[in-house]
C-alpha positions as CSV (number, residue, x, y, z in Angstrom):
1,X,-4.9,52.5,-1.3
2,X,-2.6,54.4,-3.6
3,X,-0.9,52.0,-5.8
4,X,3.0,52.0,-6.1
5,X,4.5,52.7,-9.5
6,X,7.1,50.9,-10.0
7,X,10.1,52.3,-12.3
8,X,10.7,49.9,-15.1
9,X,14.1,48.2,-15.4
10,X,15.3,48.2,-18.7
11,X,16.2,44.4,-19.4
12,X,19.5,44.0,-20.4
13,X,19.8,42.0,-23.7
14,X,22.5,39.0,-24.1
15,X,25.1,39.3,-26.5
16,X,24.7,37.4,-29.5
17,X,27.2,36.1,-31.6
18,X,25.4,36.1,-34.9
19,X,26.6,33.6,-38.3
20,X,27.9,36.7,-39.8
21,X,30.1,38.2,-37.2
22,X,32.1,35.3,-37.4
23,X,33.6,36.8,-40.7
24,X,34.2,40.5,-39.5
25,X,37.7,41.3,-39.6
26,X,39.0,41.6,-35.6
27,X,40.1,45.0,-35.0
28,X,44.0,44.7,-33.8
29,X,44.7,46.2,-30.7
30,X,46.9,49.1,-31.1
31,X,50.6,48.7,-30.3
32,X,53.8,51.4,-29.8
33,X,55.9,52.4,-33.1
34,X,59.2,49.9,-32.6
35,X,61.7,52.8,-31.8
36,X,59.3,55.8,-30.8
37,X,60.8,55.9,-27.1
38,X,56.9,55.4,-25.7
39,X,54.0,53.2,-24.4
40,X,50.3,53.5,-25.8
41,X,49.5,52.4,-22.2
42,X,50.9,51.4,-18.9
43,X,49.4,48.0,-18.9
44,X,50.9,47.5,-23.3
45,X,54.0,46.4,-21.6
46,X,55.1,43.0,-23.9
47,X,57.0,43.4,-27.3
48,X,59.9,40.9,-28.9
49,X,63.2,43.2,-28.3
50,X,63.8,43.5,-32.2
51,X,60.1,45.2,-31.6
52,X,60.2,47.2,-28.7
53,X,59.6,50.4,-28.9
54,X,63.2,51.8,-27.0
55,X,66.3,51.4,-29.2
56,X,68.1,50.2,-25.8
57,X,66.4,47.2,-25.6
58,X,66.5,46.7,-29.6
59,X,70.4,47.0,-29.2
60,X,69.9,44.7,-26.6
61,X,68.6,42.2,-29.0
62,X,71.1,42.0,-31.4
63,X,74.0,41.7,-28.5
64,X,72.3,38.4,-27.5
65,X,72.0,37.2,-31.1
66,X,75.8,37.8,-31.7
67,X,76.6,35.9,-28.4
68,X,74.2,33.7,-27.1
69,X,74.2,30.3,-28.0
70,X,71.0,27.8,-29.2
71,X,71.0,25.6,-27.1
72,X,69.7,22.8,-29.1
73,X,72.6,23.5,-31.3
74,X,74.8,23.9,-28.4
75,X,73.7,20.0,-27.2
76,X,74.8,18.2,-30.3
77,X,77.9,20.4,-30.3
78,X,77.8,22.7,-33.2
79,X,77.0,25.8,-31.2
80,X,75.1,28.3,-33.7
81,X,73.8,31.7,-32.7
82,X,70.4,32.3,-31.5
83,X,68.2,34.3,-34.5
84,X,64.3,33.3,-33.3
85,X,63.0,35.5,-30.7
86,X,60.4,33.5,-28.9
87,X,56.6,34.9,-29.5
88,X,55.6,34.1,-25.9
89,X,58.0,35.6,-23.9
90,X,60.0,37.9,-26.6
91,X,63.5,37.2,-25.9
92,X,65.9,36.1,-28.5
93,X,66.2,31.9,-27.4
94,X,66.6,30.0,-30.7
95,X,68.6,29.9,-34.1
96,X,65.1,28.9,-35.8
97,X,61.4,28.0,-35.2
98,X,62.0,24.4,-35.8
99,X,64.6,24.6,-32.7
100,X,62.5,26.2,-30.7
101,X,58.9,24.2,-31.5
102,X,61.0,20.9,-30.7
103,X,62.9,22.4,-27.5
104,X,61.0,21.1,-24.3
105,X,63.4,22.5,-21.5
106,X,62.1,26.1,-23.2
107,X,59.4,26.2,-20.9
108,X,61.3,26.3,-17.6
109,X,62.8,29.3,-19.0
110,X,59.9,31.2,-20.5
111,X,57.9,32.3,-18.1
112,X,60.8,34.2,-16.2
113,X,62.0,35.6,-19.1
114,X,58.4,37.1,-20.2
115,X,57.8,38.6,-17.0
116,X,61.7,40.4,-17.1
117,X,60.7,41.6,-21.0
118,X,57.6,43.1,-19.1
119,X,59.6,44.5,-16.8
120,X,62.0,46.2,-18.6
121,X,59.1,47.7,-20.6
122,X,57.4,49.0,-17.4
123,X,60.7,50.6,-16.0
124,X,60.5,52.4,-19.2
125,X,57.4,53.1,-19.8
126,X,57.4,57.1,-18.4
127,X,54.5,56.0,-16.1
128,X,54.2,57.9,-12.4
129,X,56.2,55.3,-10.5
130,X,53.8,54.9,-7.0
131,X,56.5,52.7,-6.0
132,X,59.4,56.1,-5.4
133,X,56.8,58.1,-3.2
134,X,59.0,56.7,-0.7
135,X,58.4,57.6,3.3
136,X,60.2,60.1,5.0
137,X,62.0,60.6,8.2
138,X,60.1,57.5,10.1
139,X,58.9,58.6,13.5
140,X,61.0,58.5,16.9
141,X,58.6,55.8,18.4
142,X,58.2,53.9,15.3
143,X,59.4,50.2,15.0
144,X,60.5,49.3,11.8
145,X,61.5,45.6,11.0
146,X,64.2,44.3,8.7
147,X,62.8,41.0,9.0
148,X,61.8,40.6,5.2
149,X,60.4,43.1,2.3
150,X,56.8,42.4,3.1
151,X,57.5,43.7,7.0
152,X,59.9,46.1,6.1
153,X,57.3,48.2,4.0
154,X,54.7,48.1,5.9
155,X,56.5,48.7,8.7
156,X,58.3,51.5,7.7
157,X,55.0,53.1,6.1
158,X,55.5,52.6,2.1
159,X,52.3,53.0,0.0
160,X,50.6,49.4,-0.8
161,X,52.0,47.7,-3.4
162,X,49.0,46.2,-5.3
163,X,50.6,43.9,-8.6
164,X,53.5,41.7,-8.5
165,X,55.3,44.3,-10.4
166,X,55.0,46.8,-8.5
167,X,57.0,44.7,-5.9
168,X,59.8,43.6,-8.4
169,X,61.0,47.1,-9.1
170,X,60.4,48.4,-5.6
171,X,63.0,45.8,-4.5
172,X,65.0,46.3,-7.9
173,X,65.8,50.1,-6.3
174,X,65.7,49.6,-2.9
175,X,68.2,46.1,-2.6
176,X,71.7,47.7,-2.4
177,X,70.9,50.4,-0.2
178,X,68.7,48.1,2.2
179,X,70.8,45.1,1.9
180,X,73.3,47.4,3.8
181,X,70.9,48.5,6.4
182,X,69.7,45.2,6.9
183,X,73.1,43.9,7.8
184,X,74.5,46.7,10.1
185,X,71.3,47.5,12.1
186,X,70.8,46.6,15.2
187,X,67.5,45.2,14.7
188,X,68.6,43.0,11.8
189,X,67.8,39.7,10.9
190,X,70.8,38.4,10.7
191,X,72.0,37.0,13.8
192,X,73.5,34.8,16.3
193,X,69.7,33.7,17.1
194,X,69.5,32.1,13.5
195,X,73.3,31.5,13.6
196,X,74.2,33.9,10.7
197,X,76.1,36.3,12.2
198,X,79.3,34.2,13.7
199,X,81.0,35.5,17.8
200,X,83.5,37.1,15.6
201,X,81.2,38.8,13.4
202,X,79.1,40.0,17.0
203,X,82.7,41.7,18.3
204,X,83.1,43.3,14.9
205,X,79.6,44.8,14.5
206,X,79.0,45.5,18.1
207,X,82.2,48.2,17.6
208,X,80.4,49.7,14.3
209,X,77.4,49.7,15.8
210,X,78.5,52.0,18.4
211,X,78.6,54.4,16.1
212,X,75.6,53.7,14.6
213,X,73.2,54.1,16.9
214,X,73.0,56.0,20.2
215,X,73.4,54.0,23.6
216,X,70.4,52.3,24.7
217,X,67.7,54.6,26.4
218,X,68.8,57.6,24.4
219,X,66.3,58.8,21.6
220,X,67.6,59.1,18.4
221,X,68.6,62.3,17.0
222,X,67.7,62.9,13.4
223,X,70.1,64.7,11.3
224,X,73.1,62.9,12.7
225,X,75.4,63.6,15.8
226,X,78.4,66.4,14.9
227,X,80.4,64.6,17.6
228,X,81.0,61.2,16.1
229,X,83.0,60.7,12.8
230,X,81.4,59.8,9.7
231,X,81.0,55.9,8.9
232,X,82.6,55.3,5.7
233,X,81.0,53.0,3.4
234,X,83.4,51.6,0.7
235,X,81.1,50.2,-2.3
236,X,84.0,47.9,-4.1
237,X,83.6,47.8,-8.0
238,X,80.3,49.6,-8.5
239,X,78.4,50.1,-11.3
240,X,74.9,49.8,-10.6
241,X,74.8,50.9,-7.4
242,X,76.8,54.3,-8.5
243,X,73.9,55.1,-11.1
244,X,70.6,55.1,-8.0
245,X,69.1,58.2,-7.1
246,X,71.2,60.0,-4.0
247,X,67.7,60.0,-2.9
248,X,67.2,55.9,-2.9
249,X,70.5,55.8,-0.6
250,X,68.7,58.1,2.2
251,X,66.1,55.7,2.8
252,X,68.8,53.5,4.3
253,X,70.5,56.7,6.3
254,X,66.7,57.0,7.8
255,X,66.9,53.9,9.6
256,X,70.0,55.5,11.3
257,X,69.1,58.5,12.1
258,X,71.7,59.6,14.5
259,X,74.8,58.7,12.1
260,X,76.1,60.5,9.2
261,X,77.3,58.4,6.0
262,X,79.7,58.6,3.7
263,X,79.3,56.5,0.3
264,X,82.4,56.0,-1.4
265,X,81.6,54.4,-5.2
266,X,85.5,52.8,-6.5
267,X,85.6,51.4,-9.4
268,X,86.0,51.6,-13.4
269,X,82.7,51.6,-14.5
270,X,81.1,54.0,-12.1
271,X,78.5,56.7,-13.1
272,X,80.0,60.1,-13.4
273,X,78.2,63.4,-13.5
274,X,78.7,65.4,-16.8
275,X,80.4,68.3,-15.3
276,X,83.3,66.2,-14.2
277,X,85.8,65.3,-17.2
278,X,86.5,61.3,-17.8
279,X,89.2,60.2,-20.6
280,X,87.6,58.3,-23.5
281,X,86.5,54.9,-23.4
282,X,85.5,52.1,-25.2
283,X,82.3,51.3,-25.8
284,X,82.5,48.5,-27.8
285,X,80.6,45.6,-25.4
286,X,81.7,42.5,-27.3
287,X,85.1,41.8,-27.6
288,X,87.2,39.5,-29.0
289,X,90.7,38.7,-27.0
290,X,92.9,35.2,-28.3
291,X,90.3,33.8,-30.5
292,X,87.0,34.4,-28.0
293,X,84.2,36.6,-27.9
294,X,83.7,38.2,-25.1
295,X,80.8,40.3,-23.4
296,X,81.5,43.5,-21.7
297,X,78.9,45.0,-19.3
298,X,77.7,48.7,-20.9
299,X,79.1,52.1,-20.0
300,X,77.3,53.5,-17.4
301,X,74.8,56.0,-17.5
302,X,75.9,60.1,-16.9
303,X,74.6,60.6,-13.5
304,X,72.3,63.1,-12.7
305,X,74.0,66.2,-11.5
306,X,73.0,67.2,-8.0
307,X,73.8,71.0,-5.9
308,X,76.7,71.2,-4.5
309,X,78.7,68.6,-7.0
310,X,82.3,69.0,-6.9
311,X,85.1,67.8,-9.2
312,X,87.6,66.4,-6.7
313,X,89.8,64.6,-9.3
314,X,92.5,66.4,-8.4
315,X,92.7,64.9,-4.9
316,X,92.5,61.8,-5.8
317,X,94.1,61.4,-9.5
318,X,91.8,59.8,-11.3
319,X,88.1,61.5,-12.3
320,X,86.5,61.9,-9.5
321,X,83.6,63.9,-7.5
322,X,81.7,64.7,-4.6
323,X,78.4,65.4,-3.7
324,X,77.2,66.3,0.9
325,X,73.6,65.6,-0.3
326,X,72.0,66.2,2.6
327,X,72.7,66.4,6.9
328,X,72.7,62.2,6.8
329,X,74.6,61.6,3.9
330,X,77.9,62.6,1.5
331,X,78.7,60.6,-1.7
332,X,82.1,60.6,-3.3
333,X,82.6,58.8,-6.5
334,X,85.6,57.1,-8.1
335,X,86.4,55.8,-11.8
336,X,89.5,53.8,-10.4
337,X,90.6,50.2,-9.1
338,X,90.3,50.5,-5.7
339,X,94.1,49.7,-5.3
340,X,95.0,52.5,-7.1
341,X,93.4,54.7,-4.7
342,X,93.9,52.5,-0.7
343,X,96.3,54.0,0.5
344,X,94.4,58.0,0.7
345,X,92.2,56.4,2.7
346,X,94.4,55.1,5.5
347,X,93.9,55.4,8.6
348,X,90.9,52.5,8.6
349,X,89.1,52.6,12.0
350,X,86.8,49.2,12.2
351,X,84.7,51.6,14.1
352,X,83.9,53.5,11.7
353,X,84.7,51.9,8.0
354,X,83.1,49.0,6.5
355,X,83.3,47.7,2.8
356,X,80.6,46.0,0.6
357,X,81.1,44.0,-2.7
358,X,78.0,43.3,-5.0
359,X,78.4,40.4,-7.4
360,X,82.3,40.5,-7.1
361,X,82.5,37.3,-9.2
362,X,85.7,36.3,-7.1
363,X,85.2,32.7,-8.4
364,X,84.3,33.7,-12.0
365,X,87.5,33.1,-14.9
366,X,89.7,36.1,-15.2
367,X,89.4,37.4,-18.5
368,X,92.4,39.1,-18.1
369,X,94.5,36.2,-16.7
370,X,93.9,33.1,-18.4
371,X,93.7,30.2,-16.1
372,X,92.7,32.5,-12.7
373,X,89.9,33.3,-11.1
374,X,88.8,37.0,-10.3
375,X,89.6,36.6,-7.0
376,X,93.6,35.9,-7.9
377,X,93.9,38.0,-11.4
378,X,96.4,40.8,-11.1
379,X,94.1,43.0,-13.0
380,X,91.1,42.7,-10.7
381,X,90.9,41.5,-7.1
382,X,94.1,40.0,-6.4
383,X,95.4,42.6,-5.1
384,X,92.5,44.2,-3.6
385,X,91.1,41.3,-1.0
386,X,94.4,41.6,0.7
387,X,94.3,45.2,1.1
388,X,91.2,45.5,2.6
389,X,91.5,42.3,5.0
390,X,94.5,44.5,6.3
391,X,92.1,46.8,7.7
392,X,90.3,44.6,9.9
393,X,87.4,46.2,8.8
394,X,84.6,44.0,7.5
395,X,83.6,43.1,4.0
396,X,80.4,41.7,2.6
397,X,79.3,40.7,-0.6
398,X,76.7,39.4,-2.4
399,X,75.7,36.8,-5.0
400,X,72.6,35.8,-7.3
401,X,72.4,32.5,-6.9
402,X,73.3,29.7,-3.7
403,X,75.6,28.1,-6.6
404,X,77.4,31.8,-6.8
405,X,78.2,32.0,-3.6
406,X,79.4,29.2,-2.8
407,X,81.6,29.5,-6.3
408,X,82.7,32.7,-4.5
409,X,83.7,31.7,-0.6
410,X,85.7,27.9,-2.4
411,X,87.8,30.5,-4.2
412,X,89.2,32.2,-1.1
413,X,90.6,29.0,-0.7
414,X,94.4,28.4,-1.9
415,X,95.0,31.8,-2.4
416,X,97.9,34.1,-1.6
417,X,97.6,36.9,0.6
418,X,93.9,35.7,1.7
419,X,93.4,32.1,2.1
420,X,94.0,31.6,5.9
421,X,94.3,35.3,7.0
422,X,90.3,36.0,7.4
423,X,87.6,34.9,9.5
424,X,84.0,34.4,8.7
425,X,81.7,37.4,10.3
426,X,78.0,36.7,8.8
427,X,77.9,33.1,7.5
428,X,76.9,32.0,3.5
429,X,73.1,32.3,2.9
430,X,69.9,34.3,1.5
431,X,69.7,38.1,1.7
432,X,66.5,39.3,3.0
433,X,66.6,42.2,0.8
434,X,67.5,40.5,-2.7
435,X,66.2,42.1,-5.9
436,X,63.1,40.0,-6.8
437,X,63.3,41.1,-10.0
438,X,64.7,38.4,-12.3
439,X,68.0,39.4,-14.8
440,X,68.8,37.9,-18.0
441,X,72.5,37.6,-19.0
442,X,73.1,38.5,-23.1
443,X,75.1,36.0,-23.3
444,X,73.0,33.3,-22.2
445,X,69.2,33.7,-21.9
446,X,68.4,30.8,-19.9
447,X,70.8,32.0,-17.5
448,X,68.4,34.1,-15.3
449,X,69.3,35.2,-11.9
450,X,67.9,38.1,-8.9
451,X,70.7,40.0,-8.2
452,X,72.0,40.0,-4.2
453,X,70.1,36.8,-4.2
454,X,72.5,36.0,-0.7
455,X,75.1,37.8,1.4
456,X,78.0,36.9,3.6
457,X,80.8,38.9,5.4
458,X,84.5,38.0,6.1
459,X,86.7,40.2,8.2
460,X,90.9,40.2,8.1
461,X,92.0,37.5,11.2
462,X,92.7,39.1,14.5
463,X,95.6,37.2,16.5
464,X,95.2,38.0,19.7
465,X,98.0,37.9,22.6
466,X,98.4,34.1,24.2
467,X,97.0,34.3,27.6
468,X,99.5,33.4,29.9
469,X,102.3,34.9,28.1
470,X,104.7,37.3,30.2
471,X,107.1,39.7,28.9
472,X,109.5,40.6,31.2
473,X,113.1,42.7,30.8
């Protein structure tokens, strides 16, 4: 018998930690140059602001120190500006160590606010973002649900999303565009099954919805139908929302396939490509205005200049432009208060036309108009919630929190011009499609919020002819 050889296996020898290695000097993991604009790595993704390496978020970091408050100052009423940024999670939270070694309520805070200061990093960190390899035209037999985000993308065919991260600024992008979609399709989740969508709102959006989708038992057409008029989308006070990708917004016109958009942005902070003019203005974010400071939101970014961009600010009087992206979609910006600009709009079809508010703050203090709210300051939507409750068109908004939206819908109440002449069309509650990335506000960093956390939709009151009633000569 021949005998076998067998291969020796090297044996694999145990670490050891010997006496003197415990007095080797520990090599320091590398990090980026604070201000050099890059990453070392896609995972080196935690620095304190002051730190980081991108000036934005270093100017960041000194708006929160000159407004935020610490908030163990704050409770014993001799409110002192936060200085400390917090080694675990990076934010500024606390005029000194002491404050923040003997403040306990810290921790309810921290952990959000470590994974946004992560966040922020990532969505700067010049890594290949998996996450926009978005899907294409989805197929004529394909079923997509709206039910959630988790059925939504894999549904709809989006490429696994394998970190928690990865999620967060999927849904950061996607949660204007498909917190539209997700209330005017017809196979959305909110409805009169689970008593969100009111028999007011079901007349309203069976009308749009006409003109949404083709009648049952016809296939879809992609690339829109040239018979039908273009459903006009009126995005109220945008800033955010103006600054996406064109190319974000198509992945809502896809789950219409047979309608053409158009995407009106309206409002005084919206993005504006660099080939249109726009007047000088300030840039200064904190202001002060009868003895208070008060926090501005930044400028918007110049938006990326697409083919075909038009300056249109003639036609409408204030800097303005237009962009027919592609056979689904047009996009028109304006940097104007939407009153200024109602009435070149008119005629309003509620077939057709449908508004949506993100954030509007309606409950929030004017800072114009001491002693209003948003909703009934001059300056800001007074005048506009009346205009567009004229229309009989409906309007929905969102909010971050169940505490903002309720703050929101109580101040419709009492109010001239509104309170009274609306009905409800989708009732209060949660947004499938809210950002689940968390937001910290500069003025406050335990104030931490998702943004279009829930929606709801009002629509100007119809009065109908009495039944019974006979007109006769």
């Amino acid at each position: 018998m021949h005998r076998v050889a067998l291969a020796r296996i090297p044996r694999l020898r145990p670490q050891r930690r010997t006496f003197l290695s415990l007095f080797r000097a520990k090599i320091p993991v590398p990090k980026a140059v604070p201000g050099s604009g890059k990453l070392l790595d896609v995972d080196d993704v935690f620095y304190p602001l002051s730190e980081s390496p991108f000036v934005d978020l270093q100017t960041r970091a000194n708006n929160i120190r000159s407004l935020a408050p610490c908030p163990v100052c704050l409770a014993q009423d001799k409110p002192v500006a936060v200085k400390y940024e917090c080694p675990d999670c990076g934010w500024p939270t606390h005029c000194s160590e002491e404050h923040w070694k003997h403040d306990t309520d810290h921790a309810k805070f921290c952990t959000r606010l470590r994974e946004s200061n992560e966040d922020e990093h990532d969505l700067r960190s010049g890594r290949h973002f998996h996450e926009f390899d978005m899907p294409g035209f989805p197929d004529t037999e394909q079923t997509i649900s709206l039910a959630n985000w988790d059925v939504y993308w894999y549904t709809r065919g989006f490429p696994s999303f394998d970190r928690e991260r990865s999620r967060r600024v999927a849904s950061k992008v996607l949660s204007y565009p498909m917190s539209i979609a997700g209330v005017l399709h017809q196979n959305s989740a909110l409805n009169l099954r689970n008593q969100r969508l009111t028999a007011e709102g079901l007349r309203s959006m069976t009308a749009l919805r006409s003109n949404l989708h083709v009648p049952t038992g016809t296939p879809e057409q992609t690339g829109g139908r040239s018979n039908l008029e273009k459903i006009r989308i009126f995005i109220l006070g945008a800033r955010a929302e103006s600054f996406l990708p064109f190319g974000i917004w198509q992945q809502m016109a896809y789950l219409f396939p047979s309608a053409n958009f158009h995407i009106y942005f309206i409002g005084p902070q919206i993005s504006m490509p660099a080939t249109v003019p726009v007047p000088e203005v300030e840039t200064e974010q904190i202001l002060e205005k009868d003895g208070k400071r008060l926090w501005r939101p930044p400028n918007p970014n110049t938006l990326h200049s697409y083919k075909r961009t038009r300056d249109v600010t003639q036609h409408y009087g204030f800097p303005a432009y237009t962009v027919p992206f592609s056979q689904l979609t047009s996009f028109t910006g304006i940097r104007a208060q939407y009153q200024d600009v109602h009435e070149l709009f008119q005629p309003f079809d509620p077939y057709t036309d449908v508004f949506f508010n993100f954030a509007p703050g309606f409950g929030m203090p004017s800072p114009t108009s001491p002693g209003l709210a948003q909703i009934a300051a001059p300056d800001e939507w007074g005048p506009v919630v009346p205009q567009v409750l004229a229309t009989k068109c409906m309007m929905f908004l969102t909010g971050f929190s169940p505490a903002d939206v309720e703050r929101d819908v109580r101040s419709l109440d009492g109010v001239d011009g509104v309170s009274g002449e609306f009905d409800f069309v989708l009732s209060p509650g949660e947004n499938p499609f809210g950002s689940e990335k968390w937001e910290v506000n500069d003025f406050d960093p335990r104030v931490i919020i998702k943004p279009n956390w829930g929606i709801w939709g009002i629509r100007g009151k119809r009065r109908d002819i009495q039944e019974g009633f006979v007109f006769s000569l």
